[in-house]
C-alpha positions as CSV (number, residue, x, y, z in Angstrom):
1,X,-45.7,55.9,-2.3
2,X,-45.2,53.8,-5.3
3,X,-44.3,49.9,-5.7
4,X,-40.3,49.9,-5.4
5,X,-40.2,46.8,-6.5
6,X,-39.0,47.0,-10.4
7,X,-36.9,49.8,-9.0
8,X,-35.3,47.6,-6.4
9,X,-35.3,44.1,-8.8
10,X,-33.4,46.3,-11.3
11,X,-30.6,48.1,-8.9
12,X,-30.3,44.8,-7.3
13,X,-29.7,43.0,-10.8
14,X,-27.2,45.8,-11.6
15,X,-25.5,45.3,-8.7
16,X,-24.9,41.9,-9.1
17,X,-23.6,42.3,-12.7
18,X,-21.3,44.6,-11.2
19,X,-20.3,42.4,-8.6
20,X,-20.4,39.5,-10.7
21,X,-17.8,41.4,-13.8
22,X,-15.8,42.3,-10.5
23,X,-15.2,38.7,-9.7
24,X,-14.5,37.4,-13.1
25,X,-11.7,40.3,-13.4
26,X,-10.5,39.4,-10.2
27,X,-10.0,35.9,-10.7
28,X,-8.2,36.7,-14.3
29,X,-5.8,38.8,-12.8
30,X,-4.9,36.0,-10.2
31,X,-4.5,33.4,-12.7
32,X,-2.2,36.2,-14.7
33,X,-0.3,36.5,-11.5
34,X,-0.1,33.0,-11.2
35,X,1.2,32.3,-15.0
36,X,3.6,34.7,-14.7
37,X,5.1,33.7,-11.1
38,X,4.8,30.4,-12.5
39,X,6.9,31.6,-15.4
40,X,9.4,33.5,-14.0
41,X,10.6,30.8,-10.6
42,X,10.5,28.4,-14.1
43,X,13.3,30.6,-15.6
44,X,14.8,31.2,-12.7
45,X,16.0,27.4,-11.6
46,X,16.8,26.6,-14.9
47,X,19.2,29.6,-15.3
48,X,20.3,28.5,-11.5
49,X,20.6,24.5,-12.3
50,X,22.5,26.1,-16.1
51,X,25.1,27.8,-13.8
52,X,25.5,25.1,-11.1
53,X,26.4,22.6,-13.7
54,X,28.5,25.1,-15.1
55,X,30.8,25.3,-12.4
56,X,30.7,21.8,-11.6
57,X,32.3,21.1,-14.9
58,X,35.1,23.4,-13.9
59,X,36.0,21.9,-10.8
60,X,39.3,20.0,-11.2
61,X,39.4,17.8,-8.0
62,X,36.4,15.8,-6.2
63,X,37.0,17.6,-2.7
64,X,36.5,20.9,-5.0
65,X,33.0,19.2,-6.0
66,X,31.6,18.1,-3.4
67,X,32.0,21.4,-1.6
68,X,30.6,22.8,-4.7
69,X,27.4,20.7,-3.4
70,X,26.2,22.8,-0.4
71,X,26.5,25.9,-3.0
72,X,24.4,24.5,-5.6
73,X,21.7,23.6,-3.4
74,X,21.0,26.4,-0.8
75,X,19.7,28.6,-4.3
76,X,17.3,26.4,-5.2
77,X,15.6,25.9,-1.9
78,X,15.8,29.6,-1.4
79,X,14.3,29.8,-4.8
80,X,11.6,27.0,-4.1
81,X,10.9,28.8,-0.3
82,X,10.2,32.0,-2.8
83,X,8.1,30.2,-4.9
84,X,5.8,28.7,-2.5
85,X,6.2,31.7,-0.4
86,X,4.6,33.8,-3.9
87,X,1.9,31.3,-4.2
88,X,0.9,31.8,-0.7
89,X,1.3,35.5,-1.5
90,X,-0.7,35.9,-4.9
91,X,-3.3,33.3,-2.9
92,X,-3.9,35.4,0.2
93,X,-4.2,38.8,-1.6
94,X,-6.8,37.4,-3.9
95,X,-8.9,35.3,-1.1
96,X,-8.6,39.2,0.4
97,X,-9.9,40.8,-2.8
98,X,-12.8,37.9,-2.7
99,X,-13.8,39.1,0.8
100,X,-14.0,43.0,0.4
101,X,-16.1,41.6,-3.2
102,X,-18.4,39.6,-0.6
103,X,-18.4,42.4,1.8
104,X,-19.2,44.8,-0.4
105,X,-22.4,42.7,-2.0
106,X,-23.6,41.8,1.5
107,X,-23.5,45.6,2.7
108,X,-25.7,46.0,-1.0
109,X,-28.0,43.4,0.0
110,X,-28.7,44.8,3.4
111,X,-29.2,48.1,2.2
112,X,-32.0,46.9,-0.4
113,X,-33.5,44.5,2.2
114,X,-34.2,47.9,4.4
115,X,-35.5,50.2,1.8
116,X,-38.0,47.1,0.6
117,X,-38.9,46.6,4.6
118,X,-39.3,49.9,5.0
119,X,-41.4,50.7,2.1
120,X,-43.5,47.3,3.5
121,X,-43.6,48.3,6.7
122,X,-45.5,51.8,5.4
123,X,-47.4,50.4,2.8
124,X,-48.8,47.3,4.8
125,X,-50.8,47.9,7.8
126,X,-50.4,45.7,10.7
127,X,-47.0,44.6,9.4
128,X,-45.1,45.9,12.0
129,X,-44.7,42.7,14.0
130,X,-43.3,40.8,10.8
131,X,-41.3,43.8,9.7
132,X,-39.3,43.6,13.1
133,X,-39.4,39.6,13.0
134,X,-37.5,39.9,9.5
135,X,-34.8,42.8,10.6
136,X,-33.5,40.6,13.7
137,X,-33.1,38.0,11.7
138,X,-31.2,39.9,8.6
139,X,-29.2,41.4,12.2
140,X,-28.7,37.8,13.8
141,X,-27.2,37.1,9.8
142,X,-25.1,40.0,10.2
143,X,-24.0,39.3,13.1
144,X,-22.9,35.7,12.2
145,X,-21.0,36.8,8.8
146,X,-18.6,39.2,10.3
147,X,-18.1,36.8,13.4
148,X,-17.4,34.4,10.3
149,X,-15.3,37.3,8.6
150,X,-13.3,38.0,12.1
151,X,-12.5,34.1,12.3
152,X,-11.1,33.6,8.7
153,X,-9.0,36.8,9.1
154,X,-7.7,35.5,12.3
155,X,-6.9,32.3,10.3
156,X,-5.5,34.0,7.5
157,X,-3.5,35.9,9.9
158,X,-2.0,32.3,11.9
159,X,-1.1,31.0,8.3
160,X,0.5,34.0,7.2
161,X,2.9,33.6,11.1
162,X,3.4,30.2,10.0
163,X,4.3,30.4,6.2
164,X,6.9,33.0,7.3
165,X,7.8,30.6,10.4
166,X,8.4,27.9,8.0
167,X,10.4,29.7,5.5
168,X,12.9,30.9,7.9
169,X,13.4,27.9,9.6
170,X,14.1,26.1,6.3
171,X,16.7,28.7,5.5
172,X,18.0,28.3,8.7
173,X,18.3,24.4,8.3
174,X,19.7,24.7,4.6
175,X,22.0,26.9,5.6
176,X,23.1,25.2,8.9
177,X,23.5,21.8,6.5
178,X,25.7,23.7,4.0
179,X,27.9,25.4,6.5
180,X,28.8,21.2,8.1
181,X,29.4,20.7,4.0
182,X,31.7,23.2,4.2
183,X,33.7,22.0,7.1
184,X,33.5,18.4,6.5
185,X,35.2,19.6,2.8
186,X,37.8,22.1,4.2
């Protein structure tokens, strides 16, 4: 059996080009996603503020105004709850995207650490013992990165309940505020 070794150094180094264009492309299309949410909640206050001034300046009494108030500002915390709730969005599909990259490399890795042990393990006598030694560790490593990969999709999971949590409550605040505008105006 021949030395896999240049075979093995030049998959691997493939591999990680691969992996390594994969993440640059990935990280370009999040900050793209970013610019253009960015862009877009941008345009779309300032249209909103454009319009609430608007019809501020056509109100003809201060009671007309002030209720005018509660109207102007339940769009832009719905627009800022959209905002943040984009960011967390854009964020979380990306931080996804980095974890099937990471899974994907470490499945690689795995797969040439066993072809190299197995060709050692054949090609070495006595090598057994040390062959074994190494594949319960790479297991124990294993083991210990997708308990690590369970735990931050649990995580991920708890802030995703929460960031919804949040945004509905604050509509439900902004919009139980407006609604007391409303009578104390009327």
């Amino acid at each position: 059996m021949a030395n896999p070794s240049i075979e093995h150094i030049t998959a691997a180094s493939a591999a990680s080009l691969e992996t390594l264009q994969s993440a640059i492309n990935l990280t370009l299309n999040s900050f793209e996603k970013l610019a253009s949410h960015q862009l877009s909640s941008t345009r779309n206050v300032l249209l909103e503020q454009l319009d609430g001034v608007r019809n501020l300046l056509g109100t003809k009494t201060p009671q007309e105004a002030f209720s005018l108030n509660g109207a102007y500002f339940q769009p832009q915390v719905e627009q800022a709850i959209a905002y943040y709730r984009g960011l967390h969005d854009i964020s979380a599909n990306t931080q996804e995207e980095y974890v099937k990259l990471l899974e994907q490399g470490h499945a690689e890795l795995n797969k040439s650490l066993s072809s190299a042990l197995d060709w050692y393990a054949k090609s070495a006598g006595n090598s057994e013992l040390a062959v074994t030694a190494v594949k319960s560790a790479i297991s124990a490593a294993n083991s210990a990165f997708e308990n690590a990969n369970k735990a931050a999709r649990q995580v991920a999971n708890i802030t995703e309940a929460s960031v919804s949590a949040a945004s509905k409550a604050t509509s439900r605040a902004v919009e139980a505020v407006n609604s007391s505008t409303r009578r104390k105006a009327a």
